[in-house]
C-alpha positions in Angstrom: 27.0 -0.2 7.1 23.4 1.2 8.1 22.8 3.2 11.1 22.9 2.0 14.6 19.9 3.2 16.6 21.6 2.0 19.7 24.2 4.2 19.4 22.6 6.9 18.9 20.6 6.1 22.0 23.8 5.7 23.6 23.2 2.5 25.1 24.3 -1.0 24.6 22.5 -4.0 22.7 21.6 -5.9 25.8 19.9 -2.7 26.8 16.2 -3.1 28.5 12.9 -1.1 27.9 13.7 0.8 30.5 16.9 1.6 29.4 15.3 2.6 26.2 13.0 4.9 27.8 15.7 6.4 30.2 18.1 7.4 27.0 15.5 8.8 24.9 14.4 11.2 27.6 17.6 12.4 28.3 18.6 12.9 25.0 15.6 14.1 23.5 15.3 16.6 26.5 19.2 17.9 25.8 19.4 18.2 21.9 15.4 19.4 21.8 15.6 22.7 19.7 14.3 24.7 22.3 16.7 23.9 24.8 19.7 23.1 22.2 21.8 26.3 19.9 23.3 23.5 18.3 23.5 23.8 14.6 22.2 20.3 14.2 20.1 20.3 16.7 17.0 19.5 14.6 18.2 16.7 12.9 20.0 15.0 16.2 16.4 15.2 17.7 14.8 13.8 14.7 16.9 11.1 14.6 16.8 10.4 18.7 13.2 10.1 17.7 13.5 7.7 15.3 15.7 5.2 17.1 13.4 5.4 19.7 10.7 4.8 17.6 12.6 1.5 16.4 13.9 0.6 19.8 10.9 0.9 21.6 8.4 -1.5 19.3 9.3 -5.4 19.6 9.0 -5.9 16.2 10.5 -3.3 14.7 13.6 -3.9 17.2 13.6 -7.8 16.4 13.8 -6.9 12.7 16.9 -4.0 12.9 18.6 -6.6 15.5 19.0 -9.4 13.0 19.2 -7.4 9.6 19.9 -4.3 10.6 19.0 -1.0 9.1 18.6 -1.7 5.2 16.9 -5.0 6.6 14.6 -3.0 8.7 14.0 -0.5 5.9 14.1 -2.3 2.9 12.1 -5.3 4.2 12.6 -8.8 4.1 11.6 -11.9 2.6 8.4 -12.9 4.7 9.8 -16.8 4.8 12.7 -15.0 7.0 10.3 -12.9 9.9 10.9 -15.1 12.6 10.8 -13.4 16.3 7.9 -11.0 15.3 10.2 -9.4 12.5 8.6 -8.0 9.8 8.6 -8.4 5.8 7.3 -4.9 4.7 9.6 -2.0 5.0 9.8 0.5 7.6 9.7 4.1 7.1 9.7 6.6 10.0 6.7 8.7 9.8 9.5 11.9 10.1 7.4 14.2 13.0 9.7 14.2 15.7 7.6 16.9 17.4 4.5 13.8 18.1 7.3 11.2 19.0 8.4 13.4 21.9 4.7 14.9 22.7 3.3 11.3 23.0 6.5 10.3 25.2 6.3 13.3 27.7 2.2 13.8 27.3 3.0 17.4 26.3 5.0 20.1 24.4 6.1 21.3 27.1 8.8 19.2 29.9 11.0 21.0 30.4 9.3 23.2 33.7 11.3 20.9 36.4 8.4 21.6 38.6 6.4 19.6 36.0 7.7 16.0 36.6 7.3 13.7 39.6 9.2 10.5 40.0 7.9 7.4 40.4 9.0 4.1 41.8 11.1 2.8 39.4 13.2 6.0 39.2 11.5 7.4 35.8 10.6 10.8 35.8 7.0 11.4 34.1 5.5 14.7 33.3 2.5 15.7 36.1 -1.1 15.9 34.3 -0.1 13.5 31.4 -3.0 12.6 30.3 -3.4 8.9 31.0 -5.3 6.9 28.6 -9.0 5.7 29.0 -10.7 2.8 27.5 -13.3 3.5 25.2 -16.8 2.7 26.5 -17.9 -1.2 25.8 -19.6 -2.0 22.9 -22.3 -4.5 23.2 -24.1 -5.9 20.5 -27.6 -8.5 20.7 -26.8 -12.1 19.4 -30.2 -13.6 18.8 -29.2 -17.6 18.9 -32.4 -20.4 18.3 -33.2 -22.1 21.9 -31.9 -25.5 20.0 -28.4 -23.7 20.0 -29.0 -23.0 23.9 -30.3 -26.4 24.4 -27.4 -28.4 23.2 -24.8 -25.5 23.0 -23.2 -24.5 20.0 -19.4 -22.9 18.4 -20.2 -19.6 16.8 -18.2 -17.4 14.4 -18.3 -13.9 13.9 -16.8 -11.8 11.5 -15.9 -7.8 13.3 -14.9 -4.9 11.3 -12.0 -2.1 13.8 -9.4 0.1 13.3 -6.1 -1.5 13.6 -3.0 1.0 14.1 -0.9 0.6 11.6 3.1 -0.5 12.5 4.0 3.5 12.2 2.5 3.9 15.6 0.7 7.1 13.8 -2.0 5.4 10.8 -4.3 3.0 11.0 -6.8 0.8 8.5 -9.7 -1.3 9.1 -9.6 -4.4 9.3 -11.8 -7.7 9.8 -11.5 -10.4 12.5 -12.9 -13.4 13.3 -14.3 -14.1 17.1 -15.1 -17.2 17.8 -16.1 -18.9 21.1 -18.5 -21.6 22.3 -22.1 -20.9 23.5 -22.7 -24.0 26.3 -25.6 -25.6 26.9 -28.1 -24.3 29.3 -27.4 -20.5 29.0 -30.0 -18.0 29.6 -31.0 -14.8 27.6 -28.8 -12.1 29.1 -25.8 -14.2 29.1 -22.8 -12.0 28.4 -19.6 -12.9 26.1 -16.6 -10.3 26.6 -14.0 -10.0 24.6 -11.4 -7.4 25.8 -10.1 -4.4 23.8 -11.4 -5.5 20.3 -13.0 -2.0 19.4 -11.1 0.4 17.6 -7.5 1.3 18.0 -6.2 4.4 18.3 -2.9 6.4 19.6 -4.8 7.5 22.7 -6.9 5.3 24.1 -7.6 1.6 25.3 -9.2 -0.3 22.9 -13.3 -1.2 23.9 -14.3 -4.4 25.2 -17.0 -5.8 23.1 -19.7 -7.2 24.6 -22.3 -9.8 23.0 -25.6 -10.6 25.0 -27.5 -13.9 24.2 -30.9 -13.2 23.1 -33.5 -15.7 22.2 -35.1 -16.2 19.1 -39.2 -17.1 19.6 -39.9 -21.0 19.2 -42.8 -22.1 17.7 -43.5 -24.6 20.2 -41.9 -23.5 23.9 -41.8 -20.5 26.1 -38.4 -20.5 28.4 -38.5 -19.5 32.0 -35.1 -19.6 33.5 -34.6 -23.6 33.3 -38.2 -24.3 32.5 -40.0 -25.0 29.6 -43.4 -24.2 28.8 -46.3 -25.7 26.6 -49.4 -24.7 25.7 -51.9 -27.8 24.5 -55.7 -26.8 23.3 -57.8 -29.0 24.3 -62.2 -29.4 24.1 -64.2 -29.5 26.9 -65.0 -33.0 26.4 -61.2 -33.7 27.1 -60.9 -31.4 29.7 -63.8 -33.1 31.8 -62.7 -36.8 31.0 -59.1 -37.0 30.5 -57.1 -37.4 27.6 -53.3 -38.4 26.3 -51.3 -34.9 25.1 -48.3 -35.7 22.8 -45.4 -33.2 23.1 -42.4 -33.4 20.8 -39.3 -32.2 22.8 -36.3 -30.4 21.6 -33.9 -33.2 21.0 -37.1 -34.6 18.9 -38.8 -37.1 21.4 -42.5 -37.6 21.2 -43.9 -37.6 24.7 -46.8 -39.1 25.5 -48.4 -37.6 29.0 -51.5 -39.4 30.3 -54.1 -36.7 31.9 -56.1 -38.1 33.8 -57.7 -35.1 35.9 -60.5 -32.3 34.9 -58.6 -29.5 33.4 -59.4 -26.4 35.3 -58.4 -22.9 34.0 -55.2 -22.9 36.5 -54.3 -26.7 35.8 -50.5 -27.3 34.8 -48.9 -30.5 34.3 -45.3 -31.0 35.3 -43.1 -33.1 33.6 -40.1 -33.4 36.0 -36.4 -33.4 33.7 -37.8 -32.1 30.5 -36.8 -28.5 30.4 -33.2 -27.1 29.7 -29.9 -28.4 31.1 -28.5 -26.4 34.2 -25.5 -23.8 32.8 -23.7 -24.9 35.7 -24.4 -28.2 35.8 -26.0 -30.1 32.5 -26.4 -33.9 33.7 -29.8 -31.9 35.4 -32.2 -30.1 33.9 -35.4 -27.8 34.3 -39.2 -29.2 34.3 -41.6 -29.0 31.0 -45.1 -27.2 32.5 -48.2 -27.9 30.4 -50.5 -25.7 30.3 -54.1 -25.9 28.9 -56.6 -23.9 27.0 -60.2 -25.4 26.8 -62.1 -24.9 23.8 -65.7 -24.3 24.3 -67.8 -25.5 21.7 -69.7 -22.4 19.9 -73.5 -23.7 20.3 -75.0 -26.8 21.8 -79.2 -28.2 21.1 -81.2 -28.4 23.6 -80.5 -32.2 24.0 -77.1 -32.3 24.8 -77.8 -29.1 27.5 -79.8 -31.5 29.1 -77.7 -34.8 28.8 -75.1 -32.2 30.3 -77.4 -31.0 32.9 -78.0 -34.9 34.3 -74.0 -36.1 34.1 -73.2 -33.0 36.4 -75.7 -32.7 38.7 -74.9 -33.3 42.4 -78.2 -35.1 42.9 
C-alpha cells in the first residue's frame, strides 16, 4: 500500500479545494519547525507539503485517485491517462520551505496580526504579494491586401516558457495560434490572445497581441474602405477623353470611359470597387482614380500654333 496524501491532510476523499487549502494551512502552520519541538517535525512538514502539492493540482490528484501512489509516482501507460492523469512519473521537487512560502506569500505567518480573513472564511497573510500580468507583447503581422480583401486563416508558430508539472521548472516550448483574418480589416486591427507569454511561478502570463499591417501593393493605395489608383495619362488624353483599364483585386478588368478634361485635382469615382466593410461585407468602399498628365518634353513651332488655334476663345 502507498501513501495516502489525504490522510495526511486529514481530510476525506470527497474533500473540496477549499478543504484542501484549509488542512494544509493548519497543519503546515502547527508541525512548521519553527513553531513545532517535535522530533519529526521536519519530515511531517515535508510531507504536509507534498500532499498538498498532489492534492492541490487536478492532474496530479486525478492520477493518485485512480492509481494511487506508485501510480502517481511510477507513471502509467499513457493509453490509461484519462481525466487529465498523467503518464510520466511524479517526483516531489523535496523544498518544503517554497511550498509553504508560495502558499502564505512569505516566511514568515505566524505574526497573528499578519493575516486578515476574507469572505469565504480563509485566512490570507496581509501584503501577499498578489500576482501581476506581465506587460502584453505585441508583435507586426504584415499580411498582402489580397489577404484583407477576401480574408484569410493564418498559422503561427510561438516559442514560451511552459511551467513544468513540478509547479517549480519550466521548458520552452512551441505552439501553434491560429485564427481567421476577415475580410475587410484595416491596418491596426488588433488579434489578442490571452496569457500566451511566458509562464512563470509568479506572475500572469502576457497577452500577446498581433497588429495587422499592410504590405505595399503594386497597384492600389488603401484608405480606410477606399481604394486608390493612379493612371498616367498624355495631355492629348487628358484634353479629349480617353478609356482607363483597371484590373481589380479579385482580377476584373475594368473599363472606365473618361469623357471630361483631366485637370490636376480630377478623380474618378467608381462607386462599389474598393474593400468590403469589416462589419458588413455584402458593401464595400469606392475605387478613386487619380491622374497624372504627361507633358510632352518639346513641341515645333507648328503644333504650338495648331495648339494655339484649338484653344483659343475667339
Amino acid at each position: 500500500m502507498g501513501r495516502d496524501y489525504y490522510a495526511v491532510l486529514e481530510i476525506n476523499r470527497n474533500a473540496t479545494d477549499a478543504d484542501i487549502k484549509k488542512a494544509y494551512r493548519r497543519l503546515a502552520l502547527k508541525h512548521h519547525p519553527r513553531s513545532s519541538s517535535h522530533a519529526r517535525a521536519a519530515e511531517r512538514f515535508t510531507l504536509l507539503a507534498e500532499a498538498y502539492d498532489v492534492l492541490s493540482d487536478p492532474r496530479k490528484k486525478a492520477t493518485f485517485d485512480k492509481f494511487g501512489e506508485e501510480g502517481l509516482k511510477g507513471g502509467i501507460p499513457s493509453e490509461l491517462g484519462v481525466n487529465g492523469a498523467w503518464s510520466s512519473g511524479y517526483v516531489y521537487h523535496g523544498n518544503a520551505n517554497e511550498t509553504f512560502r508560495q502558499f502564505f506569500g512569505g516566511d514568515n505567518p505566524f505574526n497573528p496580526s499578519s493575516y486578515y480573513e476574507d469572505n469565504t472564511g480563509l485566512k490570507s497573510l496581509r501584503g501577499q504579494k498578489e500576482k501581476l500580468q506581465d506587460p502584453p507583447i505585441e508583435r507586426d503581422l504584415h499580411l498582402g491586401l489580397e489577404d484583407l480583401y477576401y480574408g484569410c486563416t493564418k498559422k503561427i508558430k510561438i516559442s514560451r516558457r511552459v511551467m513544468n508539472e513540478d509547479g517549480h521548472t519550466s521548458s520552452i516550448r512551441d505552439k501553434i495560434l491560429t485564427f481567421t483574418v476577415k475580410a475587410g480589416w484595416n491596418e491596426g486591427t488588433r488579434i489578442t490572445f490571452p496569457k500566451e507569454g511566458d509562464q512563470g511561478p509568479n506572475n500572469i502570463p502576457a497577452d500577446i497581441v498581433f497588429v495587422i499591417r499592410q504590405k505595399h501593393h503594386p497597384r492600389f493605395v488603401r484608405q480606410n474602405d477606399d481604394l486608390y489608383y493612379t493612371a498616367h495619362i498624355s495631355l492629348e488624353k487628358a484634353l479629349t477623353g480617353f478609356s482607363v483599364e483597371v484590373e481589380t483585386l479579385d482580377g476584373r478588368l475594368l473599363n472606365i470611359p473618361i469623357n471630361d478634361i483631366v485637370h490636376p485635382q480630377y478623380t474618378k469615382i467608381v462607386t462599389g470597387e474598393g474593400m468590403p466593410l469589416a462589419n458588413n461585407q455584402s458593401k464595400r468602399g469606392d475605387l478613386i482614380i487619380r491622374f497624372i498628365t504627361q507633358f510632352p518634353e518639346k513641341l515645333s513651332p507648328e503644333k504650338k500654333l495648331l495648339l494655339k488655334q484649338a484653344l483659343s476663345s475667339k
